[in-house]
Steps between C-alpha positions, in 0.01 A plus 500: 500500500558145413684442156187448312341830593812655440517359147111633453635825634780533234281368207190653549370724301730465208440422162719190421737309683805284273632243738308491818664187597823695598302718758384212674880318498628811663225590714394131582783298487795712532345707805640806395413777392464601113717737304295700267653793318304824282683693222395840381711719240525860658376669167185744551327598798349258687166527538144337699557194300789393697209471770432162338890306558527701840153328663672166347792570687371611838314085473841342422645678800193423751559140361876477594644547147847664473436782268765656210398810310720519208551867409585380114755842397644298241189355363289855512822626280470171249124609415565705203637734694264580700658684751851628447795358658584859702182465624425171584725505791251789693201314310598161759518716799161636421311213454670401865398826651092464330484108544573524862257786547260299337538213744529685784172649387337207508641337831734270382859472672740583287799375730446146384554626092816462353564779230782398207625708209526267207844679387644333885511153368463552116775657399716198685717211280268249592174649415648649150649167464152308553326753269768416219360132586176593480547645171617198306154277655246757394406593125440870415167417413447361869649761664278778301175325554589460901540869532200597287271635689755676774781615292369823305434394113647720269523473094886459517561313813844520664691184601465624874169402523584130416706499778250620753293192564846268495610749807191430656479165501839491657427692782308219590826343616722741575272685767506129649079480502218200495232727316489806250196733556354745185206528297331310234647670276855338582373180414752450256804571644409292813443205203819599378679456809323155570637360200816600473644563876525102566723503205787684649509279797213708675186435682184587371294780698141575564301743351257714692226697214313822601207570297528814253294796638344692243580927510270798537476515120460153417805232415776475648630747825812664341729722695551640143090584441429799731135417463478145620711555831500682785850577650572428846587893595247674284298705670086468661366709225699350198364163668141633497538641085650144391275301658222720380645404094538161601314272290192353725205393255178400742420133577847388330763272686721399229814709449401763727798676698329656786334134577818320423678757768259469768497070482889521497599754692207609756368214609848292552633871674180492708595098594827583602364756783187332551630104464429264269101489381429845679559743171283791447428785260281831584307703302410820632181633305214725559176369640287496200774290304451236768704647791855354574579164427727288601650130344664215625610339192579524119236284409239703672623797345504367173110360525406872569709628247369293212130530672516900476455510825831681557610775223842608333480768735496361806718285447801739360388739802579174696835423371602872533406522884682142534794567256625859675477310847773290360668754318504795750799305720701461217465853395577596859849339504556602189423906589738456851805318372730740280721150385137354373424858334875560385545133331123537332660811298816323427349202390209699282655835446239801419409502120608870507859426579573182263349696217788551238551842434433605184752632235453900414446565173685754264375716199701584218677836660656268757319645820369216689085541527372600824307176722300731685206594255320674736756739618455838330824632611723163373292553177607838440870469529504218276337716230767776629762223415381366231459832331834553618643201301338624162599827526870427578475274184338699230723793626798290307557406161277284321744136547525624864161541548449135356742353714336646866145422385571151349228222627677279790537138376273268634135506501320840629 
């Protein structure tokens, strides 16, 4: 590829573009390659969303780009807490272990990413010293409106998620890139960092915008909304029953997930095995819906769609058939690597075993109540003892008696 179709390569199919001009200086001018970097907090699990930046990523590396995925432990902890800080560690080496399955899924080489844990450089004098910088340039009221919509909003929010979007925009320079990569939805922290890196002596970076895709239920996909995403290791059948809630209405484009998925993550997939202009998605339907059907771009998808000439179910029934393809070599490396399986449970432990135990109760007599209800034999020596208790006390004298049967304090 000559430098312009590498520049089309990197920008297309994005939503916005801030500074164009410094892709072409680098790509154009400079001859060399550019140095784009992607941050993502290791918080909850990762689901097909993450489809979206991945296909992005597998066109900056066909188009010579030097790629940086920023596993952001310090950032994921700065969200409101989010994610713990004993856990954020195993959280970072997840999203490692799924985000290379994902690619690997989907043929892209991974031996030309570079993987970085924010904590690496972060925690160093220079960075804390630039973020003390940082902090006397940008007004709280800046800072909060940058990291609206990606730092969770809360009633009370914490001074940690002020800090997030100045961390952000300094990675910029620290991880020593041309370009930061995210979604629309960064917008303003990538404004953020245009106005205010130049004035520490920095250069100013380009921003590379990925449309929002809509989840199952509408909105925004959420890793914390279990019915607008569909994890990367859950099963073919709990595939089939979301997609089957997923909201769909007939001859409607707008704001529809399972359209949405299939124009940003089908079709480009399909281009990446195919090449470029040779994407496809089959239907597989009975003969007296039509037969199978088969299309070779959004836009004649979306004319049949809105026509009624293909239905909500065909086109979920589509996605599912498509979707598991993807899915099923991710959930095979995931079922024949015990490090995979063994960091997955340290990094999202079972909800039986982080359940806090509860405290036992005790009645008046001071026998502690039985837990297990049901069992008729723990049920009858606990009347046994408790009958036990009274008896020993009214077998005394009356201030006696008072003293072994008096209430516990505390609430009973």
């Amino acid at each position: 590829m000559n430098a312009k179709e590498r520049i089309e390569l990197i920008t297309g199919g994005l939503q916005e573009v801030l500074k164009g001009n410094i892709l072409e200086e680098v790509i154009e001018r400079e001859g060399r390659s550019l140095k784009i970097y992607w941050g993502t907090a290791p918080t909850g699990k990762p689901h097909c969303g993450y489809f979206v930046p991945m296909v992005k990523i597998a066109h900056f590396l066909q188009a010579g780009c030097e790629v940086k995925i920023l596993l952001a432990d310090i950032h994921a902890f700065l969200d409101n807490m989010k994610a713990p800080l004993d856990l954020v560690a195993h959280r970072a080496k997840y999203y490692e272990f799924i985000i290379k399955a994902l690619l690997r899924a989907i043929g892209v080489p991974i031996e030309k990413l570079t993987f970085v844990l924010g904590s690496s450089y972060q925690l160093s004098k220079e960075y804390q010293m630039d973020l003390f910088r940082m902090s006397s340039i940008v007004t709280e009221h800046d800072a909060k409106k940058a990291g609206a919509e990606v730092v969770k909003q809360v009633s009370s929010p914490l001074l940690s998620g002020l800090i997030y979007p100045l961390m952000q925009a300094l990675d910029e320079e620290h991880l020593g890139v041309d370009a930061q990569f995210g979604g629309v939805d960064q917008r303003k922290i990538f404004t953020l960092a245009a106005e205010n890196l130049p004035s520490l002596g920095y250069k100013e970076r380009a921003h590379l915008m990925n449309p929002m895709v809509p989840g199952l239920a509408g909105g925004k996909m959420s890793a914390s909304d279990v019915n607008s995403k569909i994890d990367l290791l859950d099963s073919a059948e709990t595939v089939k029953s979301k997609l089957k809630k997923a909201i769909c209405a007939p001859k409607e484009i707008e704001g529809n997930g399972i359209i949405s998925f299939i124009e940003y993550v089908l079709f480009p997939i399909s281009e990446l095995a195919n090449g470029k202009g040779n994407g496809r998605f089959d239907i597989q339907r009975d003969v007296k819906y039509g037969g199978n059907v088969t299309y070779t771009s959004i836009e004649e998808l979306k004319k049949a769609y809105s026509e009624d000439l293909l239905f909500p179910a065909d086109l979920k029934k589509g996605l599912e058939t498509a979707l598991n393809a993807l899915l099923d070599p991710i959930r095979n490396e995931f079922a024949s690597s015990p490090d995979f399986q063994a960091i997955t449970e340290a990094a999202y432990p079972s909800e039986d075993k982080t359940k806090k135990k509860k405290k036992e109760k005790k009645i008046g007599t001071g026998y502690v109540a039985m837990k297990a209800a049901t069992d008729e034999k723990a049920l009858a020596e606990a009347a046994v003892e408790g009958r036990k208790h009274v008896e020993d006390a009214i077998s005394t004298g009356a201030e006696e008696a008072i003293g072994k049967l008096k209430v516990m304090d505390g609430p009973q």
